[in-house]
MDTraj code that builds the backbone (N, CA, C; nanometers):
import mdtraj as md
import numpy as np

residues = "UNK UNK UNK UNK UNK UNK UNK UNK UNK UNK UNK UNK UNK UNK UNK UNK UNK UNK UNK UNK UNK UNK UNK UNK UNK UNK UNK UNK UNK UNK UNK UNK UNK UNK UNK UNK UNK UNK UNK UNK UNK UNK UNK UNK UNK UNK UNK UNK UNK UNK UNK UNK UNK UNK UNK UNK UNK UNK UNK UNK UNK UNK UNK UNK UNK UNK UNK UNK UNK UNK UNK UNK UNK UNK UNK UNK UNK UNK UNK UNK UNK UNK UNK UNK UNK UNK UNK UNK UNK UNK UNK UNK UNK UNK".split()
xyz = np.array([
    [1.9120, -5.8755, 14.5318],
    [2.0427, -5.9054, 14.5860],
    [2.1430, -5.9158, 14.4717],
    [2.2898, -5.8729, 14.5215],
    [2.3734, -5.8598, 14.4093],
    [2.4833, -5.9279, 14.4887],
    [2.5820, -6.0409, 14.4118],
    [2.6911, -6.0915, 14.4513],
    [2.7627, -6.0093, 14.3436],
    [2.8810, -5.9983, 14.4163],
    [3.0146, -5.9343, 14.3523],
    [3.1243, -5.9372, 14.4176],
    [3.2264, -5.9585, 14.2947],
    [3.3660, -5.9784, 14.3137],
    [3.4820, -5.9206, 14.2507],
    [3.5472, -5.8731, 14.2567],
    [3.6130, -5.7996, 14.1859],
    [3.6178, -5.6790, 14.0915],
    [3.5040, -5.6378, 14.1698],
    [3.4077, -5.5184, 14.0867],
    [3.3380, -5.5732, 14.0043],
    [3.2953, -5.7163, 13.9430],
    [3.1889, -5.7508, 13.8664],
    [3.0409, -5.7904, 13.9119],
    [2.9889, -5.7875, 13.8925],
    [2.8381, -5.8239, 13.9220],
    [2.8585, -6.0092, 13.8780],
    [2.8734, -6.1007, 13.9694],
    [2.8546, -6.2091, 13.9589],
    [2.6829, -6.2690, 13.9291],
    [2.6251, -6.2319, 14.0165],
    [2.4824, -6.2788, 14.0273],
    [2.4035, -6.1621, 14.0508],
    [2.2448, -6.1727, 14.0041],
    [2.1863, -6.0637, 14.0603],
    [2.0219, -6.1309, 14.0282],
    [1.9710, -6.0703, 14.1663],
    [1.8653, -6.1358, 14.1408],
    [1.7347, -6.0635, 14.2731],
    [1.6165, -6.0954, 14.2766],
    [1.5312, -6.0462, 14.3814],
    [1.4566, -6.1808, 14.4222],
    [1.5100, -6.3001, 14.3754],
    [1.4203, -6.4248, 14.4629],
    [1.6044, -6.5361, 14.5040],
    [1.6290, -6.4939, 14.6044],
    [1.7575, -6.5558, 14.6869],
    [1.6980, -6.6195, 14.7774],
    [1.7293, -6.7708, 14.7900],
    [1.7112, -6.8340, 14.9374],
    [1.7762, -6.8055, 15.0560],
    [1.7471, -6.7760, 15.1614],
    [1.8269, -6.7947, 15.2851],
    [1.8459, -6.9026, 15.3332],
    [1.9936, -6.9316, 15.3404],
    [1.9745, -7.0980, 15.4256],
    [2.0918, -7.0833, 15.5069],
    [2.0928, -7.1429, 15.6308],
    [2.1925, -7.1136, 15.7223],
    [2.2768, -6.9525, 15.7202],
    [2.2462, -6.8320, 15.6902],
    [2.2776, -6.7240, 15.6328],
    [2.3739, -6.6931, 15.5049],
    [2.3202, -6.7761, 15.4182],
    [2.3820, -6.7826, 15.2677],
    [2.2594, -6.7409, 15.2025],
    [2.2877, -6.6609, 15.1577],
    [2.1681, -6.6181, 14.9764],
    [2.1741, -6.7264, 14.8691],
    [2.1314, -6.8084, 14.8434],
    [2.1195, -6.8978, 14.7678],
    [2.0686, -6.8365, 14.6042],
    [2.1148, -6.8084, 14.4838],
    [2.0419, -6.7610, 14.3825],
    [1.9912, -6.8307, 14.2976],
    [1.9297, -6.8118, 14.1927],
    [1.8855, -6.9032, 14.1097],
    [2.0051, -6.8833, 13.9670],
    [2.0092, -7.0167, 13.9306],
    [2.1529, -7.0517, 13.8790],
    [2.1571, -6.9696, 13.7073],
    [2.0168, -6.9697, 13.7070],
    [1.9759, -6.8222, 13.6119],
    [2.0506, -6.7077, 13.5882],
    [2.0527, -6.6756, 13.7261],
    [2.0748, -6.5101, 13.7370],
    [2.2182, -6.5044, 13.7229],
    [2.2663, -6.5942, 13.7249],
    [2.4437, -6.6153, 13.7022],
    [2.4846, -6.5283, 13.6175],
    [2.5985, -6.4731, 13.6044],
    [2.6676, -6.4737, 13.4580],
    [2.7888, -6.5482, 13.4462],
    [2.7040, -6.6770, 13.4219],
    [2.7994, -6.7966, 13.3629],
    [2.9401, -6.7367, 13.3244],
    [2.9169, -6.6689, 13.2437],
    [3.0859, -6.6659, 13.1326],
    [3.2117, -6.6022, 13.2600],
    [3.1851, -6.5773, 13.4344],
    [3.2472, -6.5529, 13.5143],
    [3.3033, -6.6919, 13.5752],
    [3.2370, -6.8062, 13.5808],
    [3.2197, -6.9348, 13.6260],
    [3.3040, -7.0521, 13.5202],
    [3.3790, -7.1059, 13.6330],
    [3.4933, -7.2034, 13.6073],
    [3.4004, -7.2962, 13.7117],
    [3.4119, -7.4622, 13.6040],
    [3.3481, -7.5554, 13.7193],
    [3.5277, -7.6134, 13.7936],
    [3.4831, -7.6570, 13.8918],
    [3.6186, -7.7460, 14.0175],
    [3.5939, -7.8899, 14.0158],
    [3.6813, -7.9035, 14.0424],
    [3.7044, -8.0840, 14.0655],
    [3.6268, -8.1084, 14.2480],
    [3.6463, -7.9512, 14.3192],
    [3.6400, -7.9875, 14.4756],
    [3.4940, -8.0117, 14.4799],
    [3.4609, -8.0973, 14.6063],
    [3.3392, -8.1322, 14.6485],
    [3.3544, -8.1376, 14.8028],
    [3.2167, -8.1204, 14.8552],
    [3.2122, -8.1553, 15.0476],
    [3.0942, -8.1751, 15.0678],
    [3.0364, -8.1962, 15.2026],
    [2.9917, -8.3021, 15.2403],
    [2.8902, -8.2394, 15.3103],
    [2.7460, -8.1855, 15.3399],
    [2.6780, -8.1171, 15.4448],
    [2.6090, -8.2554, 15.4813],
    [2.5931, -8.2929, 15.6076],
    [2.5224, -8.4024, 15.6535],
    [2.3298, -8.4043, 15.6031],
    [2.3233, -8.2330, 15.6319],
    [2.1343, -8.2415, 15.5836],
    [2.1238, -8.2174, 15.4510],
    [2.2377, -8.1357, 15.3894],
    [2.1896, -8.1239, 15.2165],
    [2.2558, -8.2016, 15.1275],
    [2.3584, -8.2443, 15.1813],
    [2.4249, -8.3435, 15.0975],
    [2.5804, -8.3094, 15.0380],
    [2.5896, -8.3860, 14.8978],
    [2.7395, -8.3478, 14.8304],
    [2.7427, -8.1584, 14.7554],
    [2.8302, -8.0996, 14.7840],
    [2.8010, -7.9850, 14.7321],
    [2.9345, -7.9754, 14.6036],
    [2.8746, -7.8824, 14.4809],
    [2.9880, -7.9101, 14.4529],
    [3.0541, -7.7458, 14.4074],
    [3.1724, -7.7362, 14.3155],
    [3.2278, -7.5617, 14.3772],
    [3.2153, -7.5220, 14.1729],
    [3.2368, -7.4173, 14.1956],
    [3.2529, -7.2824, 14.0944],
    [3.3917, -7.2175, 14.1337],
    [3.5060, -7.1847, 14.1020],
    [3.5750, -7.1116, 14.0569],
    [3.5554, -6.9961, 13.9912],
    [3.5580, -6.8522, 14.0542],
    [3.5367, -6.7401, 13.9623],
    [3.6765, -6.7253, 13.8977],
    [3.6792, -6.6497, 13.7986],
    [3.7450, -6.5900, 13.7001],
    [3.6841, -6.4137, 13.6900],
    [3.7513, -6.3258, 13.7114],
    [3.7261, -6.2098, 13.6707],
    [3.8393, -6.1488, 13.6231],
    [3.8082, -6.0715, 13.5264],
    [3.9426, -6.0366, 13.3747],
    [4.1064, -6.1561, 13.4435],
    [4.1019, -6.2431, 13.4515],
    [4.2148, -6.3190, 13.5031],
    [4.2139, -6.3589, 13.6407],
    [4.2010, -6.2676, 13.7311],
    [4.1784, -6.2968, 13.8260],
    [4.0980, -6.4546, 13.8984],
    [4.1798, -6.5601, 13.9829],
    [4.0846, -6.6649, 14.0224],
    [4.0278, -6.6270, 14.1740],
    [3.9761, -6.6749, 14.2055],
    [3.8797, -6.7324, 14.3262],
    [3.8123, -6.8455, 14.3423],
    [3.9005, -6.9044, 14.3632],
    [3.9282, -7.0664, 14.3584],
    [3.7958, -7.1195, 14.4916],
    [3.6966, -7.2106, 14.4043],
    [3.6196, -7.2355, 14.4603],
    [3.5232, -7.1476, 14.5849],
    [3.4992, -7.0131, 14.5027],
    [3.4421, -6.9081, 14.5799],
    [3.2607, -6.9281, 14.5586],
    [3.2191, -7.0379, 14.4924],
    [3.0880, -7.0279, 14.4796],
    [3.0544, -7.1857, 14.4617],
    [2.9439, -7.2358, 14.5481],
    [2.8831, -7.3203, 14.5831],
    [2.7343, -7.4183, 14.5304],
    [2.7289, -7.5383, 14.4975],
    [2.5717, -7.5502, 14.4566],
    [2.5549, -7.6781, 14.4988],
    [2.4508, -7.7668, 14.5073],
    [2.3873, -7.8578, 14.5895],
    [2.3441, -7.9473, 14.4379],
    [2.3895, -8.0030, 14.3604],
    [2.2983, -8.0763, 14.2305],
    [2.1811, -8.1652, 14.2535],
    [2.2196, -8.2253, 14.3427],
    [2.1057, -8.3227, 14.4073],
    [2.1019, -8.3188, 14.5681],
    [2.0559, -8.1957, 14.6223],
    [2.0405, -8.2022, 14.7261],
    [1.9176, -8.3151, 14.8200],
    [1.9863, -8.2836, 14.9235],
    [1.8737, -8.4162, 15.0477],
    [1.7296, -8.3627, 15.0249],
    [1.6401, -8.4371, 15.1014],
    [1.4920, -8.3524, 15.0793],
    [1.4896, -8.2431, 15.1873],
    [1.5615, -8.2464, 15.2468],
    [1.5613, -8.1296, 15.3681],
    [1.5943, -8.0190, 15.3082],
    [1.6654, -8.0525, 15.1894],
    [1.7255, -7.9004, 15.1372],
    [1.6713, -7.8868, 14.9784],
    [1.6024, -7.9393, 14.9924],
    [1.5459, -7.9619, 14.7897],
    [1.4947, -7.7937, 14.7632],
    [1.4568, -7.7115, 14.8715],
    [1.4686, -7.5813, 14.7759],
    [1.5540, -7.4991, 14.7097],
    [1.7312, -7.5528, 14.7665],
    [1.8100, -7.5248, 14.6977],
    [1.8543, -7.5463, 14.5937],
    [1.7995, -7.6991, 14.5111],
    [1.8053, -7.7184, 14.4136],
    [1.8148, -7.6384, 14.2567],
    [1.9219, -7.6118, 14.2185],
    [1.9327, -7.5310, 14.1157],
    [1.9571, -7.3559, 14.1542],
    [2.0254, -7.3982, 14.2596],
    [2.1264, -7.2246, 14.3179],
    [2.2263, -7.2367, 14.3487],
    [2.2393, -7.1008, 14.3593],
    [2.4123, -7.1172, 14.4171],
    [2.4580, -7.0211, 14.4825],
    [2.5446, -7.0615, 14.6174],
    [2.5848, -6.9823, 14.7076],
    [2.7427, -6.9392, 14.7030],
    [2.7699, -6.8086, 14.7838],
    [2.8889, -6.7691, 14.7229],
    [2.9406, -6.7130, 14.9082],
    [3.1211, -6.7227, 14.8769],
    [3.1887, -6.7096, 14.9581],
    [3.2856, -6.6305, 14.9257],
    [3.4624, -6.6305, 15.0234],
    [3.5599, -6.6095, 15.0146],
    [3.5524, -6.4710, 14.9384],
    [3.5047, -6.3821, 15.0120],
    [3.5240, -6.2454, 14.9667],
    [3.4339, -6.2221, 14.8715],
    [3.3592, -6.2801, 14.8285],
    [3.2130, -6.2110, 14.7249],
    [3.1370, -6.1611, 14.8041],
    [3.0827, -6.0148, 14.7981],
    [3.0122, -5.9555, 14.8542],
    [2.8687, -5.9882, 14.7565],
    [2.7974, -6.0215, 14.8916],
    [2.6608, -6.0050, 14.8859],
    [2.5856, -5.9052, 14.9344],
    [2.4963, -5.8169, 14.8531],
    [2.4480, -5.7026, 14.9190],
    [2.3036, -5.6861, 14.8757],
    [2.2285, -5.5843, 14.9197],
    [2.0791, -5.5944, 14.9374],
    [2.0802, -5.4216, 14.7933],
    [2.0236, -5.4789, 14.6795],
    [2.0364, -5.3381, 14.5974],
    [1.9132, -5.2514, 14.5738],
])
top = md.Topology()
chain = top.add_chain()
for i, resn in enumerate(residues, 1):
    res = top.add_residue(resn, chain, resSeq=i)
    for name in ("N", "CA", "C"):
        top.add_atom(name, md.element.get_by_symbol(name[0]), res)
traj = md.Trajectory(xyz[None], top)
């Protein structure tokens, strides 16, 4: 699986969680140097506090377009150490 945004390859990877129909990746497969951390946070009742990523691509923001769980609930502890992506990042099967 490949996330992308702005024509960059955000994430890429072949072990993605499915959870509620989000690809979850391993925080590995990132390429960090795209990733701005956020001040925003919210609230899932079964996994808990989530908190956001901001992309950056050549200037470009996408303000809180990517997602992660730091200490998720035990209901969701396989997400632990991934991250899910939104607001126009295409996720695709490569």
């Amino acid at each position: 699986m490949k996330a992308i945004w702005n024509g960059e390859i955000l994430a890429e990877s072949n072990d993605t969680l499915v959870v509620e129909r989000n690809h979850y990746f391993p925080v590995s497969s990132l390429n960090m140097t795209l990733f701005e951390p956020s001040e925003t946070t919210s609230f899932c009742p079964w996994k808990g506090e989530a908190k956001y990523y901001s992309i950056n691509v050549n200037g470009e923001i996408n303000k809180d377009a990517a997602w992660y769980y730091q200490s998720p609930k035990e209901a969701a502890k396989q997400i632990a150490g991934r991250v899910a992506f939104w607001k126009g990042v295409e996720v695709v099967q490569e």
